[in-house]
MARGUDO-817871 format. One record per residue (C-alpha): residue number from 1; x, y, z; residue in three letters. Coordinates in steps of 0.5 Angstrom, whole numbers, always signed. Layout:
# residues N
(torfi NUM; (X; Y; Z); 'ALA')
...
# end
This chain:
# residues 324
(torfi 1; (-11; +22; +48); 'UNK')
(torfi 2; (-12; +23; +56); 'UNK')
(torfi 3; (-20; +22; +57); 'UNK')
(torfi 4; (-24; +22; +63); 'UNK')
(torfi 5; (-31; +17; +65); 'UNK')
(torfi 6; (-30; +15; +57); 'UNK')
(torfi 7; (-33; +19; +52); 'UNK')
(torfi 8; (-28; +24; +54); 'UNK')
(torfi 9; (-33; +26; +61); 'UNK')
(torfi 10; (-30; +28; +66); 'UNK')
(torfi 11; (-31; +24; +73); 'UNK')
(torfi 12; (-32; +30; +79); 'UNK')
(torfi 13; (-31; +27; +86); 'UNK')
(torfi 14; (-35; +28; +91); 'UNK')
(torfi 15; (-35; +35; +95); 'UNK')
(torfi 16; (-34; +33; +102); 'UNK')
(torfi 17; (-33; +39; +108); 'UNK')
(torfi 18; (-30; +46; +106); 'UNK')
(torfi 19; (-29; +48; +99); 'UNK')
(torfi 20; (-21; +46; +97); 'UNK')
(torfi 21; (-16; +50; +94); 'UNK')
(torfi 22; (-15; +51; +87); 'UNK')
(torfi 23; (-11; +45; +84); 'UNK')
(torfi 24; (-9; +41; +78); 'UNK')
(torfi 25; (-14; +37; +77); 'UNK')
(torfi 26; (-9; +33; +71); 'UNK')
(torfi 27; (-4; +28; +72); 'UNK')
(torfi 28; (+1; +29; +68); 'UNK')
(torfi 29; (+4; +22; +70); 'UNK')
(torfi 30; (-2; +18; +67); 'UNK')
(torfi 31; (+0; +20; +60); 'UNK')
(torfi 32; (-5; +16; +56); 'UNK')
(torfi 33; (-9; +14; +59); 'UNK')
(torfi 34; (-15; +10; +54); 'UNK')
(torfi 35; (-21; +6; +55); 'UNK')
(torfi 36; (-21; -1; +52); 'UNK')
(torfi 37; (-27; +0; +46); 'UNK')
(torfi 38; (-32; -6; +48); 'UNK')
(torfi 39; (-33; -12; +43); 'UNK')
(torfi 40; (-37; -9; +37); 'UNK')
(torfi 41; (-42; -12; +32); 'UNK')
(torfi 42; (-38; -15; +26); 'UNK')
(torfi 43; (-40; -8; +22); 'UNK')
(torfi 44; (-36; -3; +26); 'UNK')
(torfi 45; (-30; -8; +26); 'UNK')
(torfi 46; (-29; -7; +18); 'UNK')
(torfi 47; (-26; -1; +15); 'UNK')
(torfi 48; (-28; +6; +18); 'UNK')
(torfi 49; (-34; +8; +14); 'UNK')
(torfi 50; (-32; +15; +15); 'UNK')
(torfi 51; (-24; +14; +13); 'UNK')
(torfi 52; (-23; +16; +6); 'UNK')
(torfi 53; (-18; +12; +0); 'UNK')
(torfi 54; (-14; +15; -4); 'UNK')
(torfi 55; (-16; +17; -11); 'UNK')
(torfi 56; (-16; +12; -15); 'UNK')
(torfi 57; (-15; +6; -10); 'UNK')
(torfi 58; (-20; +1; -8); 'UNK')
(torfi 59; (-16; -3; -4); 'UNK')
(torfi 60; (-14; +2; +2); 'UNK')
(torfi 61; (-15; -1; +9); 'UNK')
(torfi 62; (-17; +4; +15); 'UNK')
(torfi 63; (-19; +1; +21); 'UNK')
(torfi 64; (-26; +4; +25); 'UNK')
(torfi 65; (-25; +4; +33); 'UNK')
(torfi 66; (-25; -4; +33); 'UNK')
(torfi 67; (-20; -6; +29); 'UNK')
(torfi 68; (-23; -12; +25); 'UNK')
(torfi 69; (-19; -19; +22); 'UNK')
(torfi 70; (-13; -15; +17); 'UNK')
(torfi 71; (-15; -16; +10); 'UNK')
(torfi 72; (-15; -15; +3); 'UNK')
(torfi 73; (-19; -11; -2); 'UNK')
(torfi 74; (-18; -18; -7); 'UNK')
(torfi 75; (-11; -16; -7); 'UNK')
(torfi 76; (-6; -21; -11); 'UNK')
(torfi 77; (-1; -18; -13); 'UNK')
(torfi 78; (-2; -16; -20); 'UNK')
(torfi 79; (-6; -13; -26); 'UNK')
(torfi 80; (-7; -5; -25); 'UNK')
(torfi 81; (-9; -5; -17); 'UNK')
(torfi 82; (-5; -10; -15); 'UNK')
(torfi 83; (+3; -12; -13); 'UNK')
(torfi 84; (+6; -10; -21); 'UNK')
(torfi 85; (+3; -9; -28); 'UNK')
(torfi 86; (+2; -2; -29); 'UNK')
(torfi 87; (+1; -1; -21); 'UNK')
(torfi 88; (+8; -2; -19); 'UNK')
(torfi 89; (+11; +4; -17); 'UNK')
(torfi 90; (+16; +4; -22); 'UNK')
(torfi 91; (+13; +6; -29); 'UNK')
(torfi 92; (+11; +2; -35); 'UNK')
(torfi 93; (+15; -4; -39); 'UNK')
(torfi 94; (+19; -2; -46); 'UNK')
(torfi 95; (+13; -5; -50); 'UNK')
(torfi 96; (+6; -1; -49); 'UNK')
(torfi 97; (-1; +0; -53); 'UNK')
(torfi 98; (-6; +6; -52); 'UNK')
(torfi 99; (-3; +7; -44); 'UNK')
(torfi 100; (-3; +0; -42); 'UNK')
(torfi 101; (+4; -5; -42); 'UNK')
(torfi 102; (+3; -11; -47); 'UNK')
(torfi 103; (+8; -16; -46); 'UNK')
(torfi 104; (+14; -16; -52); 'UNK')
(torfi 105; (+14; -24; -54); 'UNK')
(torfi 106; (+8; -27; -54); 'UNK')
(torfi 107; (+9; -35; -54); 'UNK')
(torfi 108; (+2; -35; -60); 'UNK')
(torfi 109; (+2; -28; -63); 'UNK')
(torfi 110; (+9; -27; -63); 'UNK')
(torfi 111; (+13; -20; -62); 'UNK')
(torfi 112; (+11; -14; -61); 'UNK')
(torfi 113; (+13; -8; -65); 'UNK')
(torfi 114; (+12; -1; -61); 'UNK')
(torfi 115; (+10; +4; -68); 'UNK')
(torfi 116; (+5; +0; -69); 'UNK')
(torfi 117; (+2; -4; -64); 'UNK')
(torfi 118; (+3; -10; -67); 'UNK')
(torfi 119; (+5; -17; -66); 'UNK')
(torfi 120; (+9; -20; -72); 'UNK')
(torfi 121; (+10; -28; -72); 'UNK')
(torfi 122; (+12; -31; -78); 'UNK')
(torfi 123; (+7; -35; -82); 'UNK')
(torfi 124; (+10; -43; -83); 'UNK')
(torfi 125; (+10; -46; -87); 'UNK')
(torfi 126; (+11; -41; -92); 'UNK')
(torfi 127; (+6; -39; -99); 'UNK')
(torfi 128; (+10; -44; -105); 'UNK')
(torfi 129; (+8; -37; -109); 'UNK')
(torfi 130; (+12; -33; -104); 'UNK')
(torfi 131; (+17; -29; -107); 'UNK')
(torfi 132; (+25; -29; -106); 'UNK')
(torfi 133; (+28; -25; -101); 'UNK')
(torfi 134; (+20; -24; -97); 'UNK')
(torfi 135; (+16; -27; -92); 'UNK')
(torfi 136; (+9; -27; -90); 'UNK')
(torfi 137; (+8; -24; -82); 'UNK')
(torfi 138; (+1; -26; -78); 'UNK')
(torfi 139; (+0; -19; -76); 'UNK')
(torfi 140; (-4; -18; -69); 'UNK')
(torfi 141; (-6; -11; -68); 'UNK')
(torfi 142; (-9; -6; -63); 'UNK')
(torfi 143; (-4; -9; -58); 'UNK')
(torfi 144; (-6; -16; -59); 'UNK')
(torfi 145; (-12; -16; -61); 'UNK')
(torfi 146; (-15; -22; -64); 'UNK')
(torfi 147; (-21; -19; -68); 'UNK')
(torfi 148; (-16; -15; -72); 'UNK')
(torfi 149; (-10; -19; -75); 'UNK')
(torfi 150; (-8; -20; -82); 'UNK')
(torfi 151; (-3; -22; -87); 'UNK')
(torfi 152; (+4; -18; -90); 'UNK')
(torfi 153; (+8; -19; -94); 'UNK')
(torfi 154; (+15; -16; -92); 'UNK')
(torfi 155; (+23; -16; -94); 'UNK')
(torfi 156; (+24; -17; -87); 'UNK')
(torfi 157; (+23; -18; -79); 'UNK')
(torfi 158; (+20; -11; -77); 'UNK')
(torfi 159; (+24; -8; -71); 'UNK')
(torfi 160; (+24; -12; -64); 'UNK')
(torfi 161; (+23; -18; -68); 'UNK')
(torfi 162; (+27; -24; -66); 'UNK')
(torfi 163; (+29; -19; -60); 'UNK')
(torfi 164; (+32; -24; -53); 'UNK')
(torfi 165; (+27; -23; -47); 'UNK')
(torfi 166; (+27; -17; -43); 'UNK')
(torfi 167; (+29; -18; -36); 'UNK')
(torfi 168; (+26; -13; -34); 'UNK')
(torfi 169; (+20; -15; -37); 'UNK')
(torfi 170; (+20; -22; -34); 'UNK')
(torfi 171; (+21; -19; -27); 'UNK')
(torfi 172; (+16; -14; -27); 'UNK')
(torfi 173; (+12; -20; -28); 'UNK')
(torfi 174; (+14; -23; -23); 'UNK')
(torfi 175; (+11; -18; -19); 'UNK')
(torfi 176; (+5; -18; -21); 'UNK')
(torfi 177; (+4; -25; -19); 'UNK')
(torfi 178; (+7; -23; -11); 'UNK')
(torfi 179; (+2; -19; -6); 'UNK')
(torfi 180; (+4; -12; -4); 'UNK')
(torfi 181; (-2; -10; +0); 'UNK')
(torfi 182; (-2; -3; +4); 'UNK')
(torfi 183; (-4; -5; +12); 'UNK')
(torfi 184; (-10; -3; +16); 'UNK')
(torfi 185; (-8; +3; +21); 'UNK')
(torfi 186; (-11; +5; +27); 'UNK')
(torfi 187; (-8; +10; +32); 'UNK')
(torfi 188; (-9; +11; +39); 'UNK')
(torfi 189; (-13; +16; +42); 'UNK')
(torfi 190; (-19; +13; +38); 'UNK')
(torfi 191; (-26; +16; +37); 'UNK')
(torfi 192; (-29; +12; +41); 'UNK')
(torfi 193; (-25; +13; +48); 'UNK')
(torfi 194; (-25; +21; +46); 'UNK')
(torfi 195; (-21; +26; +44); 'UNK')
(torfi 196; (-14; +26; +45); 'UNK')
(torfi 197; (-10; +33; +48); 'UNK')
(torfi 198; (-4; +37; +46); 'UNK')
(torfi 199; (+2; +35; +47); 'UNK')
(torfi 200; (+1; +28; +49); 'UNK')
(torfi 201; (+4; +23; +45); 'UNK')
(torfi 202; (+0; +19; +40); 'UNK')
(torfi 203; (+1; +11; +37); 'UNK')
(torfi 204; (+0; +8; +31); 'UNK')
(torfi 205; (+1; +2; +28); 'UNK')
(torfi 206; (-2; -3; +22); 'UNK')
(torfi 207; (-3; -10; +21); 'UNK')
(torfi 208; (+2; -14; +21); 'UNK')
(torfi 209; (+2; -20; +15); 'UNK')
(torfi 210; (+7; -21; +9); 'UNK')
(torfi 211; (+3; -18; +6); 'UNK')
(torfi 212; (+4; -10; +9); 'UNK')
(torfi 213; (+11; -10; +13); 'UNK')
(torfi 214; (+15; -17; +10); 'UNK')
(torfi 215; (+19; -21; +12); 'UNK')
(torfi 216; (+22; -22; +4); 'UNK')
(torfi 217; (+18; -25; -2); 'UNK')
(torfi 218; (+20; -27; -8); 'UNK')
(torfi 219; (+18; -30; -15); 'UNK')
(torfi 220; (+21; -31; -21); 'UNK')
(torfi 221; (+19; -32; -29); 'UNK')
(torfi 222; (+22; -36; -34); 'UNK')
(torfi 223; (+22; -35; -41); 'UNK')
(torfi 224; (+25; -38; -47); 'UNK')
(torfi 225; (+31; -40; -43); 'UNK')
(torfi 226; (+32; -34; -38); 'UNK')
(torfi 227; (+30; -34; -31); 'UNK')
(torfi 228; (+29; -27; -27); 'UNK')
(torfi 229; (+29; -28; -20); 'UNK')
(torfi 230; (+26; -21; -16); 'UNK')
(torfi 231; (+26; -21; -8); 'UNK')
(torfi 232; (+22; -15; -5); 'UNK')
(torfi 233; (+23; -12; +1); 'UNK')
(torfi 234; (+20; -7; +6); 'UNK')
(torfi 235; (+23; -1; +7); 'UNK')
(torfi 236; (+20; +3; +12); 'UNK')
(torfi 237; (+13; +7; +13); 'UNK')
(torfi 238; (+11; +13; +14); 'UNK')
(torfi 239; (+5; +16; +17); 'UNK')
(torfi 240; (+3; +23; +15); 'UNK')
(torfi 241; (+0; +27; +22); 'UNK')
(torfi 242; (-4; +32; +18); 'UNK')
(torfi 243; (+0; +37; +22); 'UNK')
(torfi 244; (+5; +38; +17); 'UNK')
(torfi 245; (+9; +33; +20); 'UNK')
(torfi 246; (+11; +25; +18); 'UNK')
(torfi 247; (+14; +21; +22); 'UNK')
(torfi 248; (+17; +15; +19); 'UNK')
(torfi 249; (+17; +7; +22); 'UNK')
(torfi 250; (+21; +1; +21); 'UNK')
(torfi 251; (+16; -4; +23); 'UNK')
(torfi 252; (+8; -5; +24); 'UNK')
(torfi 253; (+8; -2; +31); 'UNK')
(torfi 254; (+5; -3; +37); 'UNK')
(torfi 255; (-3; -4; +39); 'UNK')
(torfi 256; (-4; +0; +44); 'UNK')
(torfi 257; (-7; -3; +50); 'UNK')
(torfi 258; (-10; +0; +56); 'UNK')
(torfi 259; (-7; -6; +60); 'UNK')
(torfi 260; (+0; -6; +56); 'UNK')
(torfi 261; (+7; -5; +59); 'UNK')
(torfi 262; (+8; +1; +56); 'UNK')
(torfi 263; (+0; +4; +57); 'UNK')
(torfi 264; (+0; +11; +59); 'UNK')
(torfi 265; (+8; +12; +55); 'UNK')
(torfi 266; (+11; +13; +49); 'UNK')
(torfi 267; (+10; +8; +43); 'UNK')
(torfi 268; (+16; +2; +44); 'UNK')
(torfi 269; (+17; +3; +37); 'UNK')
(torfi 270; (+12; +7; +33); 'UNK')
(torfi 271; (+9; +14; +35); 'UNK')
(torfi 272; (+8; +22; +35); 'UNK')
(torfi 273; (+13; +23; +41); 'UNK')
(torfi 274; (+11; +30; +42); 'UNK')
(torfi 275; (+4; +30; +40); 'UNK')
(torfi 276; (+0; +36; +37); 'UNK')
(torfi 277; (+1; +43; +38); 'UNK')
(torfi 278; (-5; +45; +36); 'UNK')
(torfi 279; (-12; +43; +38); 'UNK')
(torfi 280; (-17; +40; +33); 'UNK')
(torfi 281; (-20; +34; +28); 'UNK')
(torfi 282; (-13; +31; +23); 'UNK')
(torfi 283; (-14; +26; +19); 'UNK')
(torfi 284; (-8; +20; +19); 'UNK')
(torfi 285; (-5; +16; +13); 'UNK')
(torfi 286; (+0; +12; +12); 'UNK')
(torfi 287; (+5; +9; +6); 'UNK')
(torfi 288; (+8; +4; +6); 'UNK')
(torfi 289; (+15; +3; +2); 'UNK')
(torfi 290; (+18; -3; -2); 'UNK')
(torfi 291; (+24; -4; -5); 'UNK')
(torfi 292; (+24; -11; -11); 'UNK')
(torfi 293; (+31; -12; -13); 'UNK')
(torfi 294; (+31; -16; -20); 'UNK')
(torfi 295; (+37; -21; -22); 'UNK')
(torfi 296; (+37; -25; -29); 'UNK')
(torfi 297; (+41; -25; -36); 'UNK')
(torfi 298; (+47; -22; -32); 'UNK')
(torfi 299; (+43; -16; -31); 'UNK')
(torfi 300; (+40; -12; -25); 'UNK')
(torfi 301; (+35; -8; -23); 'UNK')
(torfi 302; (+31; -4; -18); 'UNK')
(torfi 303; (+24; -3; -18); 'UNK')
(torfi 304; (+21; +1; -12); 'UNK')
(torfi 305; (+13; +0; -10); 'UNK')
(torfi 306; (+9; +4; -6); 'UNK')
(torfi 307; (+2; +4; -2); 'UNK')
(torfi 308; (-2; +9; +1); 'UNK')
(torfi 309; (-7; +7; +7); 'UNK')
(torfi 310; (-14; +11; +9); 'UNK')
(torfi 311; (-15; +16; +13); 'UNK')
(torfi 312; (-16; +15; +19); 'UNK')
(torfi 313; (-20; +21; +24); 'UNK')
(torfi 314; (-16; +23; +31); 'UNK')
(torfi 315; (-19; +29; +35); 'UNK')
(torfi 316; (-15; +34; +39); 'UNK')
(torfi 317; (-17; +38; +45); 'UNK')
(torfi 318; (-13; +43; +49); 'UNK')
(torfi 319; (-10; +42; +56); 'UNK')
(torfi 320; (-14; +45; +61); 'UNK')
(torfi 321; (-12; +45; +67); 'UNK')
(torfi 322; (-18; +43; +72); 'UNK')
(torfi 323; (-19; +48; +78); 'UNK')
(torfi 324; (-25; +47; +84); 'UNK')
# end
């Protein structure tokens, strides 16, 4: 984090006359002192090809030394990656199939019947030669498939047939039509202005948008008469120093600047105060945390989401103390 000449090289003034005393070659006082990265090729500004993903998610965002144009991975908000469906941080809807959520009402195949994965719609009109007292159900099954349907003949609606919406349901769709992304982060020393030291304070900060830190958004989904309304809102981020230790922010944080107000001080808003104790190469990241309330058929919910950054690469030297 404090550096010297660029690249972590220190800059030796010229010996002039008799050798000096030994004497503190750091100033404290100057306690980030970083170098403003150069404008690099439009590769180098796109997420850090050394930062990693968490397991399983393609759309984390790191940035490298530059911080390129904040975006995306594709992320819309829905399906199994995205804001709701089956990523939404909140487990799954009441109705499911083989691991994967399915709708209870479909407006073509009918309702669905979770001990055996099989939409049911009554067929109309009915057969002249049906029997009194039953009536012939389309079948749909497989979880909706369309490829395996078939006719029954029963004494009565199976159970979940004729069921009222599920407001929970339509509120996780909903969600999965807004966008809930995790933040491109970066922190400040940055590999391409050398290694930080122990004990001086680090900064972090992501991407501001919408999308990554607020402020509210909502949506809503309609079926058959109710309405769900759901508003998400950030909560906090919390950064894992690779130390042992988090630190947790409210907002997006700050970009360190070397010609800043707070150059060479703490973080304003988003910072390791106390830095690292120990020498060595840590590994950054960060969640976000969101909480989507949901309103409608006079009930109420909580839906909590989450998302996971990259890693970001900082390296920490030992403060030495500059004898000549």
């Amino acid at each position: 984090m404090l550096t010297w000449g660029g690249r972590g090289v220190p800059v030796r003034p010229p010996r002039t006359g008799a050798p000096r005393r030994a004497r503190l070659g750091l100033v404290l006082g100057v306690a980030l002192l970083l170098v403003a990265a150069g404008t690099a090729p439009a590769a180098a500004r796109r997420a850090d090809p050394g930062g990693e993903c968490p397991p399983g998610q393609h759309d984390c965002s790191v940035w490298d030394d530059e911080p390129g144009t904040p975006g995306g991975g594709g992320d819309n908000g829905g399906g199994g990656d995205n804001g709701g469906g089956g990523d939404s941080g909140g487990g799954t809807g009441k109705c499911s199939w083989a691991g994967r959520t399915v709708r209870c009402y479909d407006s073509v195949l009918g309702w669905f019947n979770n001990s055996d994965g099989c939409y049911y719609k009554l067929e109309e009109p009915q057969r002249a030669d049906t029997p009194e007292g039953k009536q012939w159900y389309l079948l749909t099954c497989n979880g909706g498939d369309l490829g395996d349907q078939r006719t029954e003949l029963l004494d009565g609606p199976p159970p979940g047939y004729g069921a009222p919406p599920d407001p929970e349901e339509l509120a996780r769709r909903a969600l999965a039509r807004i966008t809930i992304s995790p933040p491109r982060v970066a922190v400040a020393p940055r590999r391409s202005t050398g290694p930080g030291l122990v004990g001086l304070p680090v900064w972090m900060w992501g991407s501001k948008g919408r999308q990554y830190f607020g402020p509210v958004i909502r949506e809503s989904e309609t079926e058959r008469g109710l309405t769900v309304t759901i508003e998400a809102r950030f909560d906090r981020i919390v950064w894992d120093m690779d130390d042992g230790q988090h630190v947790t922010c409210t907002g997006p944080g700050t970009e360190y600047k070397v010609s800043g107000p707070h150059a060479g001080k703490r973080s304003p808003t988003c910072g390791y105060h106390r830095g690292y104790a120990k020498a060595g190469r840590y590994a950054v990241d960060a969640t976000t945390y969101w909480t989507v309330t949901w309103r409608g058929g006079g009930q109420s919910g909580v839906i909590p989401v989450t998302r996971s950054t990259g890693t970001v690469p900082i390296q920490i030297n030992e403060l030495q103390v500059v004898t000549r």
